[in-house]
C-alpha positions in Angstrom: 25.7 24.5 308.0 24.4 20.9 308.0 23.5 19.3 304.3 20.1 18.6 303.5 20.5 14.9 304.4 20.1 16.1 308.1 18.1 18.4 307.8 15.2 17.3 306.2 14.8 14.7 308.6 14.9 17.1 311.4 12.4 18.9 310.0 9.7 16.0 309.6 10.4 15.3 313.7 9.7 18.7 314.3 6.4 18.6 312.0 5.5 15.0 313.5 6.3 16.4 317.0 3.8 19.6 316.2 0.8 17.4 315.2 1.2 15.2 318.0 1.1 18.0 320.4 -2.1 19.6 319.1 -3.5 16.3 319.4 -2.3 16.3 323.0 -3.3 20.2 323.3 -6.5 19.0 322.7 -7.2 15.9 324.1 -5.2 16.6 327.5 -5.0 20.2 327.6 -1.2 20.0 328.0 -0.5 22.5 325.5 2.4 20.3 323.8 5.5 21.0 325.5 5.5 17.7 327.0 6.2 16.9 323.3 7.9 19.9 322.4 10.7 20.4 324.7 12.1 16.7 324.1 11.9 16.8 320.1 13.6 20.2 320.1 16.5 19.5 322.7 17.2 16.5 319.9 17.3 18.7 316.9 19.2 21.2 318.3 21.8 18.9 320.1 21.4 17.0 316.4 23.0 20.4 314.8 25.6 21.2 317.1 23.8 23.5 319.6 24.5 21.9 323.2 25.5 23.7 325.1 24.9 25.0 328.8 21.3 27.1 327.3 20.2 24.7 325.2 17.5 23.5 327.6 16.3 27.0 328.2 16.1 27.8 324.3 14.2 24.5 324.3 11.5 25.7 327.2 11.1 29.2 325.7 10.6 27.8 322.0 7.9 25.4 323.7 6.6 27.9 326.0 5.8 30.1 322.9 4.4 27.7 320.9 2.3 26.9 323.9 0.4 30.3 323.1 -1.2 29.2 320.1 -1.8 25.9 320.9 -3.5 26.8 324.1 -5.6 29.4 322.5 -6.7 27.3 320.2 -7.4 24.6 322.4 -9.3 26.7 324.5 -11.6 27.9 321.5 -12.4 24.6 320.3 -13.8 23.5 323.9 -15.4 26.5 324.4 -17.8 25.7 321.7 -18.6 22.6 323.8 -19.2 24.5 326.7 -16.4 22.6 328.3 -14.2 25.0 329.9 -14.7 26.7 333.6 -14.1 30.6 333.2 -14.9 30.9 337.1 -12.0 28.8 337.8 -9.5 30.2 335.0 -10.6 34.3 336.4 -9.4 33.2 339.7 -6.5 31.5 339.4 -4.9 33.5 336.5 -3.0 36.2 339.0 -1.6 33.4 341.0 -0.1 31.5 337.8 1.5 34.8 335.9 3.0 35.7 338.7 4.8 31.8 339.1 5.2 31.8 336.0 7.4 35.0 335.9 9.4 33.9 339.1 10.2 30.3 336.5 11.7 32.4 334.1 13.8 34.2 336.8 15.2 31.1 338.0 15.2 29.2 334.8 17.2 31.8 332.9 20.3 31.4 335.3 20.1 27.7 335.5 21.9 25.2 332.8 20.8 22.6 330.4 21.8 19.5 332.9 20.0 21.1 336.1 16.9 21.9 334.1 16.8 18.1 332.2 16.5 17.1 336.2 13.8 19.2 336.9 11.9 18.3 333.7 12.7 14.4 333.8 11.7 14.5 337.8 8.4 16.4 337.9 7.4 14.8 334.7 7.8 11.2 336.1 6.0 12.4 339.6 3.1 13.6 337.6 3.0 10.5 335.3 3.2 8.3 338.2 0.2 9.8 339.7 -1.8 9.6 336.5 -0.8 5.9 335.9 -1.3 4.5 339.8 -4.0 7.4 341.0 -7.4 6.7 341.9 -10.9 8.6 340.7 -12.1 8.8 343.9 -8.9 10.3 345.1 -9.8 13.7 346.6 -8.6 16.7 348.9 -11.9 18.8 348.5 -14.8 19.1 347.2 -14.4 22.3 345.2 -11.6 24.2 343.7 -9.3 25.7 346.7 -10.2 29.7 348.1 -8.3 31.7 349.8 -4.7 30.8 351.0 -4.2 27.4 349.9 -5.5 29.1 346.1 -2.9 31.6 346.5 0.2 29.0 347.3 -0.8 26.7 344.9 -1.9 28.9 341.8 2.0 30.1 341.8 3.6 26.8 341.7 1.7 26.0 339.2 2.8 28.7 336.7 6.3 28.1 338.5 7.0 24.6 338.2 4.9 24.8 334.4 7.8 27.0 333.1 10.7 24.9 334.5 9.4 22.5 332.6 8.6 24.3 329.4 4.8 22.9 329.4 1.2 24.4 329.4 -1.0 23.7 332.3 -2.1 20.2 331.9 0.3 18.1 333.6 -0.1 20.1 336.9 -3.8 21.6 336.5 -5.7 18.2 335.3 -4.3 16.4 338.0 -4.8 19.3 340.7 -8.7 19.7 339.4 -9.2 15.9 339.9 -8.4 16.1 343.4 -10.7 18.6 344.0 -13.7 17.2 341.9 -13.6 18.7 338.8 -14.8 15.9 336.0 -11.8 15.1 334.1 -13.5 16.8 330.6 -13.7 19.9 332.5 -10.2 20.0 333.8 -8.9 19.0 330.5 -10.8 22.3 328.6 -9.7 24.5 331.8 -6.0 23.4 331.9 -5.9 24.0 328.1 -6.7 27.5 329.4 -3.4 27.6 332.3 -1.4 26.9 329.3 -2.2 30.4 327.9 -1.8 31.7 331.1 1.7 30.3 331.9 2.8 30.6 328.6 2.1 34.4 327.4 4.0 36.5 330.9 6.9 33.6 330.7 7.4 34.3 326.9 7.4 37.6 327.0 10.2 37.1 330.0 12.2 35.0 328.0 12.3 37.5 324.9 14.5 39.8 327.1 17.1 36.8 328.3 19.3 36.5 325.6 21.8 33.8 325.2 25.3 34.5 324.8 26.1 34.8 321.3 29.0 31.5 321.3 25.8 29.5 322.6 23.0 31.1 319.8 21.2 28.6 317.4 20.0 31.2 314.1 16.9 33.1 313.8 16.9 33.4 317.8 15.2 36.7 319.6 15.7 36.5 323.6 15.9 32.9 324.1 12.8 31.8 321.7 14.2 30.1 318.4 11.7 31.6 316.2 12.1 28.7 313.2 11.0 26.1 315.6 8.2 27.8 317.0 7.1 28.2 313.5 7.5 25.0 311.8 5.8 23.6 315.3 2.7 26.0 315.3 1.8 25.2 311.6 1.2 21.8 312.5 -0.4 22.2 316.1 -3.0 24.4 314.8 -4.2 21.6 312.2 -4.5 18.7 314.9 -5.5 20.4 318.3 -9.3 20.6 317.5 -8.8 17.0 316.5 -7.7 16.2 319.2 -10.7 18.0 321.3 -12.9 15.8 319.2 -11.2 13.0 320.6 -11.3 13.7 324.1 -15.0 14.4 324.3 -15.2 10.7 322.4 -13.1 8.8 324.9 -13.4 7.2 328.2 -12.1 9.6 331.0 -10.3 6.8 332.5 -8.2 5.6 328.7 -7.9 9.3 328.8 -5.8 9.6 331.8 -4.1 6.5 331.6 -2.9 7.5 328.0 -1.5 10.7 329.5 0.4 8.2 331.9 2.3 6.4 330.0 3.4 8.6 327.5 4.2 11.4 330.2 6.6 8.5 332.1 8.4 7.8 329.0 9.6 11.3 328.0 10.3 11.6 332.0 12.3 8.3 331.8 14.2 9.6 328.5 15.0 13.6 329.8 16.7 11.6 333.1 18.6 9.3 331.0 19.8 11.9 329.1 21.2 14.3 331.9 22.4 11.5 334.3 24.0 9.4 331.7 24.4 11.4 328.3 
């Protein structure tokens, strides 16, 4: 068991790490695993738990944590009239059903594999954020039809390999197809919940094998994490709301940029190099 000298300061980066993804929860509708999957692959690779599931542990943890964060989100711009329930009614079936096939596949992949995934998508999204254009579109209205139902799953799909809520993917995705960026923000807050709550409930029945098991795990969720990351999330993510409806669409996105290109940078350096 580690001496207080380590863990106390594990502990503060996983409080710090749970504000600063309610603040993102609510000013990006990203839901905090963006945050949350890098500060909890350190803490428990700072204990001794690396191992080939560690990077799944990491995405469920995030993934449930997600839940609340979302939800709350979701509430707070709701009483701005922020969020499109049009959009989140018919693209809901599409995402739980990706986001099921994620846990399928993530659940028999290992840590390294799954740090490439993260570290890869993560910096394709951030580059698009960062170098992207306003007028950039592919329609004028959210997708119908087909193209709805091939793209709602990868969504929920590529969401859970990553161990994040909707923003990364939906914001983006509702830009090109001229949703204000406000609007997507509130609405992806509400593909987090979506992504997060059928993935979660997957993840409880993967277990990991006992040789590989942080404490206080059920399935593949670490249950101490989630809590110490929730009690923080649920102070700052109506702050962060408050803060997105205050700042300049543009700042917005490009904060989201560079701070999504960083942790992609970090997750790659880590799996490539160790």
């Amino acid at each position: 068991m580690p001496d207080t000298a380590t863990l106390l300061p594990l502990l503060g980066l996983l409080l710090v790490a749970g504000a600063f993804a309610g603040l993102l929860a609510g000013m990006l509708g990203v839901g905090g695993g963006i945050v949350h999957v890098p500060a909890f692959f350190y803490v428990f690779q700072t204990l001794g738990h690396d191992g080939p599931y560690l990077m799944r542990i990491c995405l469920a943890t995030s993934l449930a944590a997600i839940i609340v964060t979302s939800v709350r989100s979701v509430l707070a711009h709701r009483k701005r009239g922020a969020v499109d329930w049009a959009i989140l009614r018919t693209w809901a079936p599409g995402i739980a059903i990706g986001a099921l096939m994620g846990v399928l596949i993530a659940s028999s992949l290992r840590t390294t594999t799954l740090q490439v995934i993260f570290g890869i998508t993560a910096f394709i999204v951030g580059l698009y954020l960062a170098f992207g254009r306003q007028h950039w579109r592919l329609g004028s209205e959210m997708p119908r039809g087909f193209t709805r139902a091939a793209l709602s799953p990868a969504v929920g799909f590529l969401s859970v390999l990553m161990g994040i809520g909707g923003g990364s993917f939906g914001v983006p995705l509702m830009s090109l197809f001229g949703v204000p960026m406000h609007r997507a923000v509130a609405t992806a807050a509400g593909f987090g919940v979506l992504i997060a709550v059928p993935s979660v409930a997957g993840f409880l029945l993967v277990g990991v094998p006992e040789a590989e098991r942080p404490p206080f795990m059920l399935g593949s969720v670490n249950w101490v994490a989630f809590g110490v990351a929730v009690s923080m999330t649920l102070v700052t993510a109506p702050l962060g709301v408050r803060l997105a409806h205050a700042m300049d669409a543009l700042l917005l996105r490009r904060v989201f940029a560079v701070f999504i290109l960083f942790v992609a940078v970090n997750m790659l350096r880590k799996a490539l190099w160790g």
